[in-house]
PLY file of the C-alpha trace (Angstrom):
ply
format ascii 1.0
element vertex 120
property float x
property float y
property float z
element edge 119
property int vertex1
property int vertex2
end_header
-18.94 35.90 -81.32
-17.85 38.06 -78.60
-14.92 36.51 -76.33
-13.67 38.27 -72.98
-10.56 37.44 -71.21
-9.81 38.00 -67.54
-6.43 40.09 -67.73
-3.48 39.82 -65.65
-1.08 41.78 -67.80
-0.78 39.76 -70.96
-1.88 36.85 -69.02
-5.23 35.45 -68.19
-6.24 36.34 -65.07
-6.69 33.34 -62.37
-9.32 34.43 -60.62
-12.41 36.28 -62.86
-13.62 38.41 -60.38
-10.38 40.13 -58.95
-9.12 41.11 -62.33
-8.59 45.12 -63.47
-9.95 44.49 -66.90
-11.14 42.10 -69.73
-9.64 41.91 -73.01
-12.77 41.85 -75.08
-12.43 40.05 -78.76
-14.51 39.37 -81.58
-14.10 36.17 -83.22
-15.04 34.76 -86.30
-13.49 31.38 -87.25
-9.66 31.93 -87.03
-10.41 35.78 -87.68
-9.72 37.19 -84.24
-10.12 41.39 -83.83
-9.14 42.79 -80.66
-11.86 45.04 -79.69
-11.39 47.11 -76.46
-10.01 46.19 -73.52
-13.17 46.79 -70.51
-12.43 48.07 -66.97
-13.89 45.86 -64.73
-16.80 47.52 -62.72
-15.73 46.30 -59.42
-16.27 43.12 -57.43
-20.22 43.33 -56.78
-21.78 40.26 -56.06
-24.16 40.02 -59.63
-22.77 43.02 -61.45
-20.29 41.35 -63.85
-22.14 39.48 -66.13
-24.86 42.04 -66.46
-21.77 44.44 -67.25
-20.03 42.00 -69.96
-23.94 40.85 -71.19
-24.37 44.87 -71.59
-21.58 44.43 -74.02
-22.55 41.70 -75.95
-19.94 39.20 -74.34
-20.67 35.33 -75.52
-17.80 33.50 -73.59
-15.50 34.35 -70.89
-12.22 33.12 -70.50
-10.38 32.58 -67.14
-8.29 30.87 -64.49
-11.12 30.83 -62.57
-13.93 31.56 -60.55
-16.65 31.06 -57.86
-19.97 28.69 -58.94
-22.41 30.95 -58.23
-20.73 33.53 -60.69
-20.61 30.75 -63.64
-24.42 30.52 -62.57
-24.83 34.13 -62.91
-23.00 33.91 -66.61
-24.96 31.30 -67.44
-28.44 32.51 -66.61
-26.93 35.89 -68.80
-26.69 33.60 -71.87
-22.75 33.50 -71.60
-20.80 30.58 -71.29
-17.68 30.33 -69.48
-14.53 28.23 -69.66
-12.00 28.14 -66.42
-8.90 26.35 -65.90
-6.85 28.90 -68.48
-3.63 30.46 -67.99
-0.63 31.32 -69.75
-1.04 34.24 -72.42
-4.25 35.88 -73.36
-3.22 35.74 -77.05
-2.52 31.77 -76.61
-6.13 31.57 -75.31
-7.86 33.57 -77.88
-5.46 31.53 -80.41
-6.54 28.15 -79.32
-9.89 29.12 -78.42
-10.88 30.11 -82.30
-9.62 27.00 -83.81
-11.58 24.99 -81.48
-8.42 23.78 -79.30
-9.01 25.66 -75.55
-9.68 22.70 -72.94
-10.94 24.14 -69.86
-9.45 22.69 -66.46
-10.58 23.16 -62.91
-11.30 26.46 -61.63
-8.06 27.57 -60.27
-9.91 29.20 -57.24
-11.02 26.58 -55.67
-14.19 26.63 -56.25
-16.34 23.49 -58.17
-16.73 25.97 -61.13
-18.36 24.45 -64.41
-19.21 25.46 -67.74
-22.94 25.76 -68.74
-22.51 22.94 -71.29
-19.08 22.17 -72.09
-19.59 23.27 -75.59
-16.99 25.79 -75.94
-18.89 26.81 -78.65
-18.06 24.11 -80.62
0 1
1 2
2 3
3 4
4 5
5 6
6 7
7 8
8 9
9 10
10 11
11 12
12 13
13 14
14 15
15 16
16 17
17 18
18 19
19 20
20 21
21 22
22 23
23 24
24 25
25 26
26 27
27 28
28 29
29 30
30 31
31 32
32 33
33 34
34 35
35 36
36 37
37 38
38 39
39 40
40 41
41 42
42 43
43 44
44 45
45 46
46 47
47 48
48 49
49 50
50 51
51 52
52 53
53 54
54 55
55 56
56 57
57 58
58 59
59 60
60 61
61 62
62 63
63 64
64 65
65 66
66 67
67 68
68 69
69 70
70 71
71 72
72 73
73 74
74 75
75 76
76 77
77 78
78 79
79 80
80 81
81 82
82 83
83 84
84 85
85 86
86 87
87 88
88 89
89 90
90 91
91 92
92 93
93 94
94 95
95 96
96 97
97 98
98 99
99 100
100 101
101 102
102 103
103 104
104 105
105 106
106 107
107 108
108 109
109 110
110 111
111 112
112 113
113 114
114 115
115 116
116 117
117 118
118 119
């Protein structure tokens, strides 16, 4: 499965949307490959999960971000998980073996995941 990560340096970004770029990873049990690394198209309302669906993108991984956006994942068959910080390699890490617990949305916003699965 396809994992991207809102970047903040070699942190995950807090807010999706506002990020430069995505760290983009394939993972496959506790095999993690870092793929590419995708600039972010810009801040149009609608255009980022067509852009990460465009690349195959399963999950995204962030601090957080606005509901309607986790709708707009969601109805592009990608699930999100908010409430992340610290490194992006810590993320990816805990996220393959199962571990990553989302939080709330650090932006304020009543962000959810589409099922809580975590693709578990």
């Amino acid at each position: 499965m396809k994992v991207a990560v809102a970047m903040e340096g070699n942190n995950v970004s807090a807010h999706f949307g506002h990020c430069a770029s995505y760290a983009v990873f394939n993972v496959n049990g506790l095999d993690i490959v870092r793929e590419e690394d995708l600039i972010s198209p810009g801040h149009e309302p609608g255009r980022l999960p067509v852009f990460l669906s465009e690349h195959n993108v399963d999950f995204v991984i962030a601090g957080g971000m606005g509901p309607r956006a986790v709708e707009l994942f969601c109805s592009n068959g990608i699930e999100v998980i908010l409430g992340i910080s610290g490194s992006i390699d810590s993320a990816i890490s805990e996220f393959a073996k199962g571990n990553l617990v989302a939080g709330e949305s650090m932006c304020h916003h009543d962000g959810s995941e589409c099922d809580g699965s975590h693709g578990e």
